[in-house]
Every structure is written in structure tokens, then in C-alpha cells.
C-alpha positions in Angstrom: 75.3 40.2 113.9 76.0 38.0 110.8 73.4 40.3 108.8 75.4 43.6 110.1 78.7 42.2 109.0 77.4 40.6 105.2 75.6 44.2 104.6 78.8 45.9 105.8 80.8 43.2 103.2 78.5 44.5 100.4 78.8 48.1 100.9 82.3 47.3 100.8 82.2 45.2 97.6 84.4 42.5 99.5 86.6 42.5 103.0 90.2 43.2 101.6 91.7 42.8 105.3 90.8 41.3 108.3 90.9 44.5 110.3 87.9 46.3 108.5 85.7 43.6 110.6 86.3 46.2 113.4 84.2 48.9 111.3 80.9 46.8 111.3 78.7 48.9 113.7 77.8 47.3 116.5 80.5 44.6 116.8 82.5 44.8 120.1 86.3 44.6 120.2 86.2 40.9 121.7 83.5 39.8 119.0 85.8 41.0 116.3 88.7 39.2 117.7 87.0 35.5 118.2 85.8 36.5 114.2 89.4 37.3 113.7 90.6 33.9 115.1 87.9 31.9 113.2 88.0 33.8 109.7 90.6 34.8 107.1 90.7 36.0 103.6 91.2 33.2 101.1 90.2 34.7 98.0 90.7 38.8 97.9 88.2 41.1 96.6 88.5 42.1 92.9 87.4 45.8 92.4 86.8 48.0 89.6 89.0 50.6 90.7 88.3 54.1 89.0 90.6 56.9 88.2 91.3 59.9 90.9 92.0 62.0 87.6 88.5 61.6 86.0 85.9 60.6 88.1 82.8 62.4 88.5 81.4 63.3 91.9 78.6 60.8 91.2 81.1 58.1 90.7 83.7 58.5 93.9 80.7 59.2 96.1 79.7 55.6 95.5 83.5 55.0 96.4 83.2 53.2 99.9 84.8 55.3 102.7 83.4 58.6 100.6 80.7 60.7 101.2 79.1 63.0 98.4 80.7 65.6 100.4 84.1 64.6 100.3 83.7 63.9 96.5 82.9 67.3 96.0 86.3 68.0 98.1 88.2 65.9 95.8 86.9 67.0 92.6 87.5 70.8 93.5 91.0 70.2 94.8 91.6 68.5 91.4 90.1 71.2 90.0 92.4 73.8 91.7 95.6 71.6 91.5 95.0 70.6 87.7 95.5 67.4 88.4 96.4 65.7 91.6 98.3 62.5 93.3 97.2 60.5 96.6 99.3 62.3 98.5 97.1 65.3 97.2 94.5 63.9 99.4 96.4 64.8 102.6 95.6 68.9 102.0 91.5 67.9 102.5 90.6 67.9 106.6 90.0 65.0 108.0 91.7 62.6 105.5 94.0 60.8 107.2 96.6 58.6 105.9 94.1 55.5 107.3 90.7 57.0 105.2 93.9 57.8 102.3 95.1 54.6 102.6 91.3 52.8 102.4 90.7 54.8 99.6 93.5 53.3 97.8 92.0 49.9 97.5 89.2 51.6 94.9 91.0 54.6 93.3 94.0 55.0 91.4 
């Protein structure tokens, strides 16, 4: 279990919150809580956060929380929008103001 949640802490670059412990694969709801009780945050994550405006579809697909698809998404909806906002985000299915909100500890 401890190699699940350090590889999930990589691809994530860092846990920001407690909570994301819940999307390691594999973990059940009551091993997340005795993690939760045992475990906080002392130092949090430093990331390089890129820009919405300009990144390539290369660069956000390496964004966690974003597929290659949904980079593509993003950069066309830029595209159409000439320009766009987070809130933008909201007009492509399936993000949600969770996967929005996620998003927002790597993009700007």
C-alpha cells in the first residue's frame, strides 16, 4: 500500500490536501481514514504552475488530473474563446468544479 500511495504522491508532484489520499487506487475508505488520523501536511507542495493562456497540449497533458485528451479540449476552447478564464473550464463535459478546482493547484 505504502508503494501505491508514494507513486500516487509523485505523479502528483506532492499531496497539497489530506483528502487526495482517497484517490490512491486501491486504498479503502477506512485505510484512508486511520492514514488521515496518523498523517498531515507540514510542509505543502511547491509547484511550477504553468499558464492556462499559453500552454501547449504537451505541457497541460503532463498537468496531473489531465489527460492528452482534455488538453486538446482546453487548448481548442482557448482557441475558440480567444482567450479563456477557469470558469471557462466549466463549458468542457465532464469538468466539474472538483477536477476545476484540482486543476487550480497547477494552472493559472
Amino acid at each position: 500500500m505504502s508503494q501505491l500511495i508514494i507513486r500516487y504522491r509523485e505523479r502528483l508532484k506532492g499531496f497539497a490536501t489530506e483528502t487526495q489520499l482517497s484517490q490512491v487506487y486501491g486504498l479503502s475508505t477506512e485505510v484512508v481514514a486511520r492514514l488521515q488520523n496518523r498523517c498531515s501536511i507540514i510542509t505543502q507542495p511547491t509547484f511550477k504552475k504553468i499558464a492556462l493562456q499559453e500552454a501547449s497540449v504537451e505541457e497541460l497533458s503532463k498537468t496531473p488530473y489531465l489527460s492528452y485528451v482534455e488538453a486538446r479540449k482546453i487548448v481548442r476552447l482557448r482557441t475558440e474563446l480567444k482567450g479563456m478564464h477557469f470558469s471557462s473550464l466549466h463549458s468542457i463535459k465532464d469538468f466539474d468544479s472538483l477536477k476545476i478546482k484540482r486543476l487550480a493547484l497547477y494552472l493559472f
